[in-house]
C-alpha positions as CSV (number, residue, x, y, z in Angstrom):
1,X,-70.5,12.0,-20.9
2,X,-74.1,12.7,-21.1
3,X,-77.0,10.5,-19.4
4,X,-78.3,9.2,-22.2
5,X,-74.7,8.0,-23.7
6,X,-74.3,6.4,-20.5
7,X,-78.0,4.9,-20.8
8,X,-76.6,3.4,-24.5
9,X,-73.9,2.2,-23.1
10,X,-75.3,0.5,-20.2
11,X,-78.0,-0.9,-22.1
12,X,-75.7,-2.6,-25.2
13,X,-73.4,-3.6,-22.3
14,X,-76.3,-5.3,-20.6
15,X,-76.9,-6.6,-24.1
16,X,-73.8,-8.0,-24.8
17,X,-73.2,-9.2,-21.5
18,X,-76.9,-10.6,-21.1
19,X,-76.0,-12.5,-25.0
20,X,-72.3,-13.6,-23.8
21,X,-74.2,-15.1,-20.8
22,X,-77.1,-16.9,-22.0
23,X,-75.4,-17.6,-25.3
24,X,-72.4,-19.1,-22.6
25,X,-74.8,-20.9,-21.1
26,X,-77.1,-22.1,-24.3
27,X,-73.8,-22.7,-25.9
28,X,-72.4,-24.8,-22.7
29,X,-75.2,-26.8,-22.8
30,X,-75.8,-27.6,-26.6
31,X,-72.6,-28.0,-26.8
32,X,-72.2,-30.7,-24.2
33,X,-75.6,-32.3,-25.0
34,X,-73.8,-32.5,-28.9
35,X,-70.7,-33.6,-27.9
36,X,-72.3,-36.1,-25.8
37,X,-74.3,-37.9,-28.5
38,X,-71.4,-37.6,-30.5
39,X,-69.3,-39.6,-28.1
40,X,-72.1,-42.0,-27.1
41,X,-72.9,-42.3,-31.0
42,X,-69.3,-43.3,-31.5
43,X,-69.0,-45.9,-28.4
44,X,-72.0,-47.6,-29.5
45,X,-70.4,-47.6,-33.7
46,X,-67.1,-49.0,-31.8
47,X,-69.6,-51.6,-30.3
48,X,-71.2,-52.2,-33.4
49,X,-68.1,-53.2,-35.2
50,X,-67.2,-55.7,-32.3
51,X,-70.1,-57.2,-32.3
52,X,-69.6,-57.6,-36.3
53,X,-66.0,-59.1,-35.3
54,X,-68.2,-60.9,-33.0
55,X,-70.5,-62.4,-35.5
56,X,-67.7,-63.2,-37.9
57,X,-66.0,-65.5,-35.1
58,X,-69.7,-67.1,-34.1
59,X,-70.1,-67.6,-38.1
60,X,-66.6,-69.5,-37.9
61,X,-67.4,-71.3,-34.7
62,X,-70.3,-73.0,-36.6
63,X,-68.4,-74.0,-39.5
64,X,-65.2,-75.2,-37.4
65,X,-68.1,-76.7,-35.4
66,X,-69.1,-78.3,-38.8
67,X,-66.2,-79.9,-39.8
68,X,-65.3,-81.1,-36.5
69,X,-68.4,-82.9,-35.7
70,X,-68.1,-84.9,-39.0
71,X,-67.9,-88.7,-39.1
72,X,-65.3,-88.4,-42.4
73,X,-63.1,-85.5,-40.0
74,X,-63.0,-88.4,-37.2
75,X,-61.7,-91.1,-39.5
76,X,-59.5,-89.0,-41.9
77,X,-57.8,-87.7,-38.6
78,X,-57.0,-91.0,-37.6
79,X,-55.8,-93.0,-40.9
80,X,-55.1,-89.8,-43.3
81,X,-57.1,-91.2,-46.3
82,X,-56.5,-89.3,-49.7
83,X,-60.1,-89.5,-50.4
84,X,-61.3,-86.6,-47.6
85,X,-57.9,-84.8,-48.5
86,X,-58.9,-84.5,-52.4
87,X,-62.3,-84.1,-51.8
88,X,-62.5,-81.7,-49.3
89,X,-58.7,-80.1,-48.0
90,X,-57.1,-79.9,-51.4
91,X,-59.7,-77.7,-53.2
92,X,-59.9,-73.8,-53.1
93,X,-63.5,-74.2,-52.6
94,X,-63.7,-75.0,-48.9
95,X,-61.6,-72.1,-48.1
96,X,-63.3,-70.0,-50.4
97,X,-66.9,-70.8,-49.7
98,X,-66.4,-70.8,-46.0
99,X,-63.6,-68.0,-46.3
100,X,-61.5,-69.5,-44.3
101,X,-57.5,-68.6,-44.7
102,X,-56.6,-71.3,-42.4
103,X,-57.0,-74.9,-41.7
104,X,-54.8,-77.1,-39.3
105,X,-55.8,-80.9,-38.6
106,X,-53.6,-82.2,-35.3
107,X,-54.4,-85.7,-34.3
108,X,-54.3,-86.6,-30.3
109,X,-50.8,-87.0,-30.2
110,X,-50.3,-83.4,-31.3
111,X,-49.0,-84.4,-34.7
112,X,-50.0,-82.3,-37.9
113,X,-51.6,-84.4,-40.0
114,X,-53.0,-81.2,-42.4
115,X,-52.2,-77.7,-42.2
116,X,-52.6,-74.8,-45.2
117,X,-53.0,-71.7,-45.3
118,X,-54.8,-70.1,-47.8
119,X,-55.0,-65.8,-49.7
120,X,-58.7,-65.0,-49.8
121,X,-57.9,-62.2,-51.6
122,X,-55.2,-63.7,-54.5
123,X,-57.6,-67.2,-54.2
124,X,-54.5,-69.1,-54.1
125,X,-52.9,-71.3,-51.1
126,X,-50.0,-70.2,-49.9
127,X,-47.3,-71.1,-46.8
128,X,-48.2,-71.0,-43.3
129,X,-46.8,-68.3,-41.1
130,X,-43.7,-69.4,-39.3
131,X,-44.7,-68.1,-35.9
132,X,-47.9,-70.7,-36.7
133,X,-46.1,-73.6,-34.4
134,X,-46.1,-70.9,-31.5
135,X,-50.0,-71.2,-30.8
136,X,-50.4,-75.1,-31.8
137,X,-47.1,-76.5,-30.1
138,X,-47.5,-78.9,-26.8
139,X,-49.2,-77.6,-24.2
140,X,-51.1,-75.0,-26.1
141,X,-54.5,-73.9,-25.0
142,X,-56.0,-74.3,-29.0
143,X,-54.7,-78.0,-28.3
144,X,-56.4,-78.8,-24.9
145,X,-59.7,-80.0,-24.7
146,X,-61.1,-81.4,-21.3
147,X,-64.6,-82.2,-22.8
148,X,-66.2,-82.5,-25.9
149,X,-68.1,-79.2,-25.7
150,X,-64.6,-78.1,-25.1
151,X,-63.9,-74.8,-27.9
152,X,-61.5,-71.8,-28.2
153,X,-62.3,-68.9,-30.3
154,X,-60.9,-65.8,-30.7
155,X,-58.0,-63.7,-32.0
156,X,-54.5,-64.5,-32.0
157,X,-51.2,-62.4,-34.0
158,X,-49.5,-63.6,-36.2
159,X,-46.6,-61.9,-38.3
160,X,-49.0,-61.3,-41.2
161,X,-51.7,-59.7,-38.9
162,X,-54.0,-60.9,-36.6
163,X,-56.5,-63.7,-37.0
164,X,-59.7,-64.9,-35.8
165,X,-59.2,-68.6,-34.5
166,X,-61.8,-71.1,-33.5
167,X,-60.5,-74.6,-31.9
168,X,-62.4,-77.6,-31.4
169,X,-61.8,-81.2,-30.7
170,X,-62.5,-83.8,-33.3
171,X,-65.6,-85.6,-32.9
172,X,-68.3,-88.3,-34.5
173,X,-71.3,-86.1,-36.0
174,X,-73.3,-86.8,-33.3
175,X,-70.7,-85.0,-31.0
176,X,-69.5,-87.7,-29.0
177,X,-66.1,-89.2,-28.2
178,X,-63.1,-89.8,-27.4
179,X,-61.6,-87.2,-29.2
180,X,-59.3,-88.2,-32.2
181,X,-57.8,-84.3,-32.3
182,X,-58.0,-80.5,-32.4
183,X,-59.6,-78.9,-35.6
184,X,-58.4,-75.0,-35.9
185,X,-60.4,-72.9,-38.5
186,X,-58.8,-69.3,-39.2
187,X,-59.8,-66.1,-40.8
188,X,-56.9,-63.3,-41.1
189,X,-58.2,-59.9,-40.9
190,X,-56.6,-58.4,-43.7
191,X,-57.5,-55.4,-45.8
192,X,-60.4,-57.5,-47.4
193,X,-61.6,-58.4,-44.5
194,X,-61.5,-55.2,-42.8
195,X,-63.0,-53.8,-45.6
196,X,-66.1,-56.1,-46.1
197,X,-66.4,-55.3,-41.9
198,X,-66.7,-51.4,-42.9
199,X,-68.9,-52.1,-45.9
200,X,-71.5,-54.1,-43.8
201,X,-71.0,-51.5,-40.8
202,X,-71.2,-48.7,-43.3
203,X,-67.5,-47.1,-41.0
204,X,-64.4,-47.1,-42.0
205,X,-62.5,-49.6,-39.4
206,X,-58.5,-49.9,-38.9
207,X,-57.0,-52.6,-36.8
208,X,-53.5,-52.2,-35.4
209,X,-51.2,-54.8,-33.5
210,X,-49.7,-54.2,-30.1
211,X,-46.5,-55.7,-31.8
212,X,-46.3,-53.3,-34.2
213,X,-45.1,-49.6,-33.7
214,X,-48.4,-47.6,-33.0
215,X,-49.3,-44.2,-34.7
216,X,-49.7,-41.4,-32.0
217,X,-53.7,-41.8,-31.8
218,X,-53.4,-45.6,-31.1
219,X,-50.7,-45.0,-28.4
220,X,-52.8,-42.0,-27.0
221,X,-56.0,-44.1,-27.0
222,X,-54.3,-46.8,-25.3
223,X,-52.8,-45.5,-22.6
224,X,-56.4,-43.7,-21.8
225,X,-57.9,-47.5,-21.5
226,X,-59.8,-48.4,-18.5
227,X,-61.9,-51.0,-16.9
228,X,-64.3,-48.7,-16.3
229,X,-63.9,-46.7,-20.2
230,X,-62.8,-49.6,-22.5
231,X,-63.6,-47.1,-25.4
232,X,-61.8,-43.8,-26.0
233,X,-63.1,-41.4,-28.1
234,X,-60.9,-38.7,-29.6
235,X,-61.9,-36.0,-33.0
236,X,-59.9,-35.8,-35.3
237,X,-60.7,-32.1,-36.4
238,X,-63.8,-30.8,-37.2
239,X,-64.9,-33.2,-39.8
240,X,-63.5,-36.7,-38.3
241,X,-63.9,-38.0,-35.1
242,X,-62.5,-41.6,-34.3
243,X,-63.1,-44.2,-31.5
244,X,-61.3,-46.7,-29.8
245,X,-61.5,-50.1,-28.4
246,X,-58.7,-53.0,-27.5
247,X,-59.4,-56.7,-28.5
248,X,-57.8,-59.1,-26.6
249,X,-56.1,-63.0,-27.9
250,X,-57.3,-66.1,-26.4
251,X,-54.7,-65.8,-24.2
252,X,-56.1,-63.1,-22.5
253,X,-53.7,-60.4,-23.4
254,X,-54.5,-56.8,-25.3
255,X,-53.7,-57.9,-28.8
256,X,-54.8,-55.7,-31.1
257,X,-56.6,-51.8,-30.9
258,X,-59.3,-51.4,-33.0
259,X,-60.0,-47.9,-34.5
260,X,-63.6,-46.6,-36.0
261,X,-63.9,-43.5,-37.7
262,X,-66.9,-41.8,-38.7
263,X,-68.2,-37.9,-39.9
264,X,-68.5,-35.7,-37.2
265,X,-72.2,-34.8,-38.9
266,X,-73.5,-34.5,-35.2
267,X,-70.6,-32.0,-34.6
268,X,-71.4,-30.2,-37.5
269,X,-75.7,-29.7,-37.0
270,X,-74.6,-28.8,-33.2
271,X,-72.3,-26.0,-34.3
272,X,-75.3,-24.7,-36.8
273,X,-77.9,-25.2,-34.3
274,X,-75.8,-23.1,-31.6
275,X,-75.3,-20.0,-34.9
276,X,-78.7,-20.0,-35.1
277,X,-79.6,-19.8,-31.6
278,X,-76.6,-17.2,-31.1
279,X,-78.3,-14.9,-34.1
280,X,-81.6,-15.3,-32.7
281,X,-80.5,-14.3,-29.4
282,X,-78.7,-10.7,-30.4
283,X,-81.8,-10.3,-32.9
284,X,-84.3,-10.8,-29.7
285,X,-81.5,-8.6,-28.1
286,X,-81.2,-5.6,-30.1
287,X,-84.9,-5.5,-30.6
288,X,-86.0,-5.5,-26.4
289,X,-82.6,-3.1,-25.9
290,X,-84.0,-0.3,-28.9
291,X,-87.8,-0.6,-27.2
292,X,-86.5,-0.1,-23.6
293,X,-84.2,2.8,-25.1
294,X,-87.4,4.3,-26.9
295,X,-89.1,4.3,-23.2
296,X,-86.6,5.9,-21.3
297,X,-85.7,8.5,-24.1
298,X,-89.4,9.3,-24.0
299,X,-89.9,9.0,-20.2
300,X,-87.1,10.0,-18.6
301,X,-84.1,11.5,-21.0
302,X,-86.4,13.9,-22.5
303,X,-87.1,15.4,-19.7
304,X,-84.6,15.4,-17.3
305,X,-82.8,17.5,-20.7
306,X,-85.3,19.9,-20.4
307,X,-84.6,19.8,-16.8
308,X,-81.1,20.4,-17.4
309,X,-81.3,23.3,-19.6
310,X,-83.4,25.3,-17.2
311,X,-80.9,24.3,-14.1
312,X,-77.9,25.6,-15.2
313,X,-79.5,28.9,-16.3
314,X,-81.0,29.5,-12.7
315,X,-76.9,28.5,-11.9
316,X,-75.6,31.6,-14.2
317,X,-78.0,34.2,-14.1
318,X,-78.1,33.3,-9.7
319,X,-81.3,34.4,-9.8
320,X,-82.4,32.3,-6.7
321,X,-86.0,33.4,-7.1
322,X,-86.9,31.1,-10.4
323,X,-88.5,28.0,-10.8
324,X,-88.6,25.1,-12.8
325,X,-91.7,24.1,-14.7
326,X,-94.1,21.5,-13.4
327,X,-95.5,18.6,-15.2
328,X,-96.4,14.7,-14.7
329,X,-97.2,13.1,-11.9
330,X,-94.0,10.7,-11.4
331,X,-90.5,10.3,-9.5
332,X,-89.2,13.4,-11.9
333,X,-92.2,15.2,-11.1
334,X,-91.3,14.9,-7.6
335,X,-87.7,15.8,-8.2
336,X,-89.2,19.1,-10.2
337,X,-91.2,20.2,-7.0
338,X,-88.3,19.1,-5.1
339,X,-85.7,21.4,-6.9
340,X,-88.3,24.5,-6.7
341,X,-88.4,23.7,-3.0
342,X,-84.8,23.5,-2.8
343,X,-84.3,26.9,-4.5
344,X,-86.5,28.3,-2.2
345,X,-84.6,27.4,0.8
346,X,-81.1,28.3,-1.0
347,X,-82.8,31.8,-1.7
348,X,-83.7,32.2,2.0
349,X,-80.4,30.5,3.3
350,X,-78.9,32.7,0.7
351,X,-80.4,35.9,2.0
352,X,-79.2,34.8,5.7
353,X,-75.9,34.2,4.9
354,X,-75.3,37.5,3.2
355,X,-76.8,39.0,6.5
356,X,-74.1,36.8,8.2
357,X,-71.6,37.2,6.0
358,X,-72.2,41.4,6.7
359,X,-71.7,40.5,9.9
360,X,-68.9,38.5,10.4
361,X,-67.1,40.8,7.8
362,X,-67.5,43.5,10.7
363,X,-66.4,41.5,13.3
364,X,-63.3,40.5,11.2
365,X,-62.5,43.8,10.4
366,X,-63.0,45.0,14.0
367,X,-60.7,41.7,15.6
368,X,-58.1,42.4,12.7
369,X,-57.6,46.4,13.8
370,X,-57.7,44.8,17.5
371,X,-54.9,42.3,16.7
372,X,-53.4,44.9,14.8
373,X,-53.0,47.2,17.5
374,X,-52.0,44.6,19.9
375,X,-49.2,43.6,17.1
376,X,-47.9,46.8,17.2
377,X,-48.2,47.2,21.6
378,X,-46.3,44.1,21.3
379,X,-44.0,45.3,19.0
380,X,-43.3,48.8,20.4
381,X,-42.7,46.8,24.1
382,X,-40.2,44.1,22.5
383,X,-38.3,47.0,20.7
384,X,-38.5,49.2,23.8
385,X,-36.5,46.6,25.7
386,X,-32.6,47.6,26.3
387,X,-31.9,43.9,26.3
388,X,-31.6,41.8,22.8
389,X,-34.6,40.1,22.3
390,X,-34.7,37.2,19.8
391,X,-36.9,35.0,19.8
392,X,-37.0,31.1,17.8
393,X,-39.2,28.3,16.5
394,X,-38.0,24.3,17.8
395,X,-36.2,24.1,14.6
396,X,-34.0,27.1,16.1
397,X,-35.3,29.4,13.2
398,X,-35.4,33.3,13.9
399,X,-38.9,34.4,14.4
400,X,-38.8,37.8,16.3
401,X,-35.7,40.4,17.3
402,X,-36.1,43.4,18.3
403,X,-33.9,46.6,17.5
404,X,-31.4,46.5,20.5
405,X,-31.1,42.7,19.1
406,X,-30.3,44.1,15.5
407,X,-28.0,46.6,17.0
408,X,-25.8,44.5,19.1
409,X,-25.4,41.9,16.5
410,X,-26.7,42.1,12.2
411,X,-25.8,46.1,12.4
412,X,-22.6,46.9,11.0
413,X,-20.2,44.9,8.9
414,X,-22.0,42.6,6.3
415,X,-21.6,38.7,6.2
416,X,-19.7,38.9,3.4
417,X,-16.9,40.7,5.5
418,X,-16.2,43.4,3.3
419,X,-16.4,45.8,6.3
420,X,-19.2,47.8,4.5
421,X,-21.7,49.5,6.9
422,X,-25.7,48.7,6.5
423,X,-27.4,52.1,5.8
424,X,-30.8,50.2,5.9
425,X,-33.0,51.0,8.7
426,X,-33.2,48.3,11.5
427,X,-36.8,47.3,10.6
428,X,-34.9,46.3,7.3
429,X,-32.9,44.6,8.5
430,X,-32.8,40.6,8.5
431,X,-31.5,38.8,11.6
432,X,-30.6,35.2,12.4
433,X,-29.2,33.1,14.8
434,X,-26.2,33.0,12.2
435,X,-25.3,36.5,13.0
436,X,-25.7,35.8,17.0
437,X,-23.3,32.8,16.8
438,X,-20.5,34.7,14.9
439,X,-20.8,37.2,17.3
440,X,-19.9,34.9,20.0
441,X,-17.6,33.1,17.9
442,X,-14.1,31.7,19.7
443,X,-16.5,32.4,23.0
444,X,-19.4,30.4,23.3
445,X,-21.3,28.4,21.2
446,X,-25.1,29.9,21.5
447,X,-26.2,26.9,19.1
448,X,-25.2,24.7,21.3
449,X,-26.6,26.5,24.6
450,X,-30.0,27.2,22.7
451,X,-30.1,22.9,22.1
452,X,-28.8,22.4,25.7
453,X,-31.7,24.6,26.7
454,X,-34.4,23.0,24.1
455,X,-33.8,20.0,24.4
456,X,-33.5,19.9,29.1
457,X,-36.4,22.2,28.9
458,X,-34.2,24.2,31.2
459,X,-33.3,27.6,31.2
460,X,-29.8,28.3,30.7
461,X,-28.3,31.7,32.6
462,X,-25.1,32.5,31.2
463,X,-23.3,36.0,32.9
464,X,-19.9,38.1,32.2
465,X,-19.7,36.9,28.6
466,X,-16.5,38.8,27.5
467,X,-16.3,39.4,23.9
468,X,-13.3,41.5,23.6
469,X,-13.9,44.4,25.7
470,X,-17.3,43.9,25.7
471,X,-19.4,42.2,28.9
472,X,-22.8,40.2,27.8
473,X,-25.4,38.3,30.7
474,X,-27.6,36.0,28.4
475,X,-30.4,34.5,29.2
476,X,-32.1,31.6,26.9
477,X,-35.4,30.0,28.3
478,X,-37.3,27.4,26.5
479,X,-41.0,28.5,25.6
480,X,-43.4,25.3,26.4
481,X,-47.4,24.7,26.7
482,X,-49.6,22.8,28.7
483,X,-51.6,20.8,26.1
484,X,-53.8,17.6,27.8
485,X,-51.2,16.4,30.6
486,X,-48.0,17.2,28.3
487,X,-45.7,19.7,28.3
488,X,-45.2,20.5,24.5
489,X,-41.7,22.6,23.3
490,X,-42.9,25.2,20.8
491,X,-39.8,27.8,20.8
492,X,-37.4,29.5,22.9
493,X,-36.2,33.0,23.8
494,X,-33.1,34.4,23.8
495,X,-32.7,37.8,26.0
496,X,-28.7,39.2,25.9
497,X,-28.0,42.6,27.5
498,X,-24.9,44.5,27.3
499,X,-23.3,45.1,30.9
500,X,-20.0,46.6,29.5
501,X,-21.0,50.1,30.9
502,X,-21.9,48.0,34.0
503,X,-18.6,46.9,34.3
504,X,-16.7,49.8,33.9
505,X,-18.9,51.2,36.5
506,X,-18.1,48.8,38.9
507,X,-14.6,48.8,38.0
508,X,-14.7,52.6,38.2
509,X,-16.1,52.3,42.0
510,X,-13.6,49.5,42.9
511,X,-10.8,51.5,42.2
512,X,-12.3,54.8,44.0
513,X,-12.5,52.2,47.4
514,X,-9.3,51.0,47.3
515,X,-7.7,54.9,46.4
516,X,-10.3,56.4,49.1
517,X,-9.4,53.6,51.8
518,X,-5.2,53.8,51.6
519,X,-6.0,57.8,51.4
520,X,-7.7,57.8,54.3
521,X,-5.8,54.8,56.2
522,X,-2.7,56.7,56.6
523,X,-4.0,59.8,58.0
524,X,-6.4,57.8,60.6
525,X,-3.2,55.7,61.4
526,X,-1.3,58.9,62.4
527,X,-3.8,60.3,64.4
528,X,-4.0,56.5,66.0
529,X,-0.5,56.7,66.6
530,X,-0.2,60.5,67.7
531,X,-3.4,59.8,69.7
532,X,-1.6,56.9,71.7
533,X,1.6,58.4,72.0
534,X,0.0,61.4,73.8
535,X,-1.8,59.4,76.2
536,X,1.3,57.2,76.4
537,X,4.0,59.7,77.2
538,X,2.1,62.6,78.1
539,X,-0.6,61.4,80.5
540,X,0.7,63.5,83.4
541,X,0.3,66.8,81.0
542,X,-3.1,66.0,80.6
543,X,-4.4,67.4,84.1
544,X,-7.2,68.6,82.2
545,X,-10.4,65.8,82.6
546,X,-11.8,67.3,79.3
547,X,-8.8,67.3,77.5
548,X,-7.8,63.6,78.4
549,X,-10.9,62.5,77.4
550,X,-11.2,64.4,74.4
551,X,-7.8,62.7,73.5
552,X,-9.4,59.2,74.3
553,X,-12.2,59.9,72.2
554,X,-9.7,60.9,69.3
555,X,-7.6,57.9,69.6
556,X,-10.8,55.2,69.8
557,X,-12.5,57.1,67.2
558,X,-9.4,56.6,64.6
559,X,-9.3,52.6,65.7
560,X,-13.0,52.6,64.9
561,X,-12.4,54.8,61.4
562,X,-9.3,52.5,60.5
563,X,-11.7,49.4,61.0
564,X,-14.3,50.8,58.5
565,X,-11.7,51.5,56.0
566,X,-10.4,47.8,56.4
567,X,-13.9,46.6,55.9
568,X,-14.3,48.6,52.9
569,X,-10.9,46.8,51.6
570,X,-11.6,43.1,52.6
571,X,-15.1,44.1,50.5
572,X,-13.7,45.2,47.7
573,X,-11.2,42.4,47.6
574,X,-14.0,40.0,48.2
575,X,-15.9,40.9,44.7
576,X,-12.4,40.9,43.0
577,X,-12.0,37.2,44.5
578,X,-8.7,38.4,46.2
579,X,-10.0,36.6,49.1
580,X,-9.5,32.8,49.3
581,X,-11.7,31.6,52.6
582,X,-10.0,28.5,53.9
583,X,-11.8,26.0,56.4
């Protein structure tokens, strides 16, 4: 790959790279700065619709407030006239007006003296829910009032849906006592109601009871409610996002979850404003990456590929004694004057080392005929020998053997046994250890020995091998080095000679003793006895002095000659070991 491919490629990889990073980065940022205005922008339309919940149960505080502060409330509460109950409880147009879908009178002894219930929506009364009596039985909280300022708002469930409740005791107009009652005022928040909530927050608002089975979103947003995050916000997909808030009864208990939805329009302007940005950023990209490209085509690539057209030419033609134009004043100036200076010292260093190389092709020539001739010394002295020579590696492999080797054992019948003669000439000839073994075979094991010997670092010394007829003393000696302190095995040597003439020799002189000594033992013991027999019996004969003692010199001479020859027995019985020496 040329430079300026690799330049290309670096630069668009810095590109891309550089764009993924700060697009990463840009994107990271806008796109957490969008998603949290989103999410903030949804928390605070969540608080906005609770407030408006908010406002709706202040605006029914006042007109429960209204109606129980009311001179004709106190005394209808107490004797039930039909005059306040035509005038004001039995027309649609006190729940209508004050949209109010509930109104329950209960005097001080926790009676009902009115209760209705009443369809915004249909304008028509209709029956109270049957799980009513639950919130307004004895004991109730809507029912208990300690003071006159005494009041309970807020929401409660009901079968139908929840509704927003205010409580308040029965009182004069100008607010004072004893209380004749409790007054409850209710609103349910049905579809109409929720509806006229998302017309005046301009969102679209759900409500959902606890008691009822909750859709996935309301059961996810739930379990995600904290003290510390009372509002989850989850999208929808790219076009929705919803938040979530729980509202609790007047009891105190999570009643109902309340779900906003609105247009993810922030979403949306974030993910064009990040296109944009990530446009303008490869634009601004491709534009700095093609100028810096222009500058180092122009600076650098165009000549560093004149550069490299003159290089290699110096490279074929060898000529050492070329130089590369000059030009510029900058780092590849430098490197131009520096490759010119370079080729001048690789033409002297060249011209030196083909003066070396002259020389040290003399001396190699001269050391090879040396070793050569040393080879062949060696070679002549190890074939000269008239002992096998063989010698091996550690692994026990052949390395040298001489002729007499090659004679004694891999000259004659072939390894296949076919009992064909080799007509090659010994240097032909391949020997290994192979051969040596099955010439020993049933006899010795030479393996064996050679490992004994290799592996004690001994030599072994193993004489009057018999093979057949044939008499062997060999000798196996490990070959070892000094190296450092150690003692390191690098081979061995095996020298065998051939003492079967030997042998016969010595058999040969053995038998000549024993012949020579009973030869000459009988005719020395006759003239021992003849000698003594004369100087026995015929001492007075001998009057002669000469005579007698030339007859004593005859007889101690023969005791003397018979001891010699019994000398040369007991010897020759000795190296037969027919001589057993007891202590």
């Amino acid at each position: 790959m040329t430079l300026r491919k690799k330049i290309i490629i670096t630069i668009l990889a810095i590109l891309v790279c550089g764009t993924a990073i700060s697009s990463a980065i840009s994107l990271f940022v806008l796109f957490n700065g969008f998603n949290k205005v989103e999410t903030e922008t949804v928390q605070r339309n969540v608080e906005r619709v609770n407030d408006a919940l908010n406002d709706d149960l202040a605006t029914l505080e006042g007109i429960t407030r209204d109606w129980a502060a009311w001179d004709d409330t106190y005394t209808f509460i107490d004797d039930e006239n039909k005059y306040y109950l035509e005038s004001n409880l039995l027309s649609d147009d006190s729940f209508l007006n004050n949209r109010v879908s509930l109104m329950v009178f209960i005097n001080k002894a926790g009676k009902i003296v009115f209760a209705q219930e009443f369809d915004l929506t249909a304008g028509k009364a209709k029956s109270a829910a049957e799980d009513l009596a639950v919130h307004i039985g004895a004991g109730s909280i809507l029912l208990t009032h300690t003071t006159t300022e005494s009041i309970t708002t807020g929401l409660i469930l009901l079968s139908e849906g929840p509704m927003i409740i205010s409580a308040q005791p029965i009182l004069k107009s100008d607010r004072s006592g004893p209380a004749r009652g409790t007054l409850i005022f209710g609103r349910l928040l049905d579809r109409a109601e929720i509806s006229k909530l998302a017309s005046k927050t301009h969102l679209t608002v759900q409500l959902q009871s606890i008691s009822n089975n909750l859709p996935t979103d309301f059961l996810l947003a739930r379990e995600s409610f904290s003290a510390e995050k009372p509002i989850f916000v989850k999208p929808f997909n790219n076009d929705l996002i919803s938040g979530y808030t729980s509202l609790k009864d007047v009891y105190g208990q999570e009643a109902v979850v309340l779900r906003v939805e609105m247009p993810r329009s922030i979403y949306q302007q974030g993910i064009t404003t990040m296109i944009s940005l990530l446009v303008a950023l490869v634009v601004m990209g491709l534009l700095f990456s093609g100028s810096v490209f222009l500058v180092i085509n122009k600076q650098i690539l165009s000549r560093l590929s004149l550069l490299s057209k003159y290089i290699p030419n110096i490279g074929v033609s060898g000529d050492l004694t070329s130089r590369l134009p000059v030009s510029g004043k900058d780092e590849i100036t430098s490197l131009t004057t520096a490759v010119n200076k370079m080729l001048e010292a690789l033409e002297g260093s060249h011209n030196e080392l083909k003066r070396e190389k002259e020389s040290v092709e003399m001396k190699v020539k001269e050391r090879t005929r040396e070793l050569s001739d040393e080879h062949a010394r060696l070679e002549a002295s190890i074939n000269s020998l008239n002992v096998g020579f063989v010698l091996t590696d550690v692994r026990q492999k052949v390395i040298v053997v001489n002729d007499t080797a090659k004679r004694m054992f891999c000259y004659g019948a072939d390894a296949h046994g076919t009992g064909a003669i080799h007509t090659k000439d010994l240097t032909e000839i391949q020997c290994n250890l192979i051969d040596i073994q099955d010439k020993f075979a049933g006899v010795l094991d030479i393996k064996a020995e050679l490992s004994k010997s290799l592996t004690q670092k001994n030599i072994v010394d193993l004489k009057n091998v018999a093979v057949g007829t044939a008499y062997y003393h060999i000798f196996l000696a490990p070959i070892v080095v000094l190296r450092g302190k150690n003692l390191d095995l690098i081979g061995s040597v095996i020298l065998v000679e051939d003492i079967t003439q030997v042998k016969q020799l010595e058999r040969s002189r053995d038998e000549f003793f024993s012949i020579a000594s009973h030869e000459l033992r009988t005719p020395l013991t006759a003239i021992r006895g003849n000698s003594a027999m004369i100087e026995e019996f015929y001492a007075d004969k001998l009057k002669d002095k000469n005579m007698k003692e030339m007859v004593d010199d005859i007889h101690a001479s023969s005791i003397r000659l018979i001891e010699i020859v019994n000398d040369f027995l007991d010897t020759n019985r000795l190296e037969q070991s027919k001589i057993e020496f007891k202590n």
